[in-house]
C-alpha positions in Angstrom: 0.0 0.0 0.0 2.6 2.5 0.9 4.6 1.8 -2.5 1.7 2.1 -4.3 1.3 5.8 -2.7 5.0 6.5 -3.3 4.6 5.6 -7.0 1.7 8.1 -7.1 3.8 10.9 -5.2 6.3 10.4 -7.5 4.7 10.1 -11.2 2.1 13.3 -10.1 5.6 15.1 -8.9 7.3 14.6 -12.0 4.0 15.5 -14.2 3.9 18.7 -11.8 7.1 19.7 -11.9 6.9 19.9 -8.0 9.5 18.8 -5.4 7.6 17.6 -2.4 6.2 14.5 -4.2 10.0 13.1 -3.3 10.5 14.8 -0.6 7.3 13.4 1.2 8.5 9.8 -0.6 11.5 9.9 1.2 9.4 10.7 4.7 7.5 7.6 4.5 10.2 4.9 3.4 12.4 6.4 6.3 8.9 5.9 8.5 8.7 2.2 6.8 11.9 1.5 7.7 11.9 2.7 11.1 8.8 0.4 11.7 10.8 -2.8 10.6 13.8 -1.8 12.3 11.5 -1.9 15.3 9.5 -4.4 15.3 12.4 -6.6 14.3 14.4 -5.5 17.8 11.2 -6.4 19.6 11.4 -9.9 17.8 15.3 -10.3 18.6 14.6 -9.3 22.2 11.7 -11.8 22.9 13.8 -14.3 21.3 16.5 -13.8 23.6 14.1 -13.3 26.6 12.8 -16.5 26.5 14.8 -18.7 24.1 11.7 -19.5 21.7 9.3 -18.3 19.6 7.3 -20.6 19.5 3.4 -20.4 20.9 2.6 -24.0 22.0 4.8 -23.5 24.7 3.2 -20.8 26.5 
């Protein structure tokens, strides 16, 4: 969803001759990112936590 919206900012930018198409681009991959980055050192801690992700064991 969010590339599709990036592909839009970009291509109506371009059309428009307008800047902020990029500029608001590059906000939400650094936002995307940020999210992953995140969410993926909440993963690493619980696994180190508890020494398994798995489900059945809780």
């Amino acid at each position: 969803m969010f590339y599709g919206v990036n592909i839009s900012l970009i291509i109506f930018s371009s059309i428009l001759d307008d800047q902020f198409g990029s500029s608001a681009t590059l906000f939400i991959v650094t936002v995307a990112a940020s999210e992953s980055a995140i969410a993926l050192a909440l993963l690493v801690r619980f696994f180190r936590g508890f020494s398994d992700i798995f489900l059945e064991d809780f």
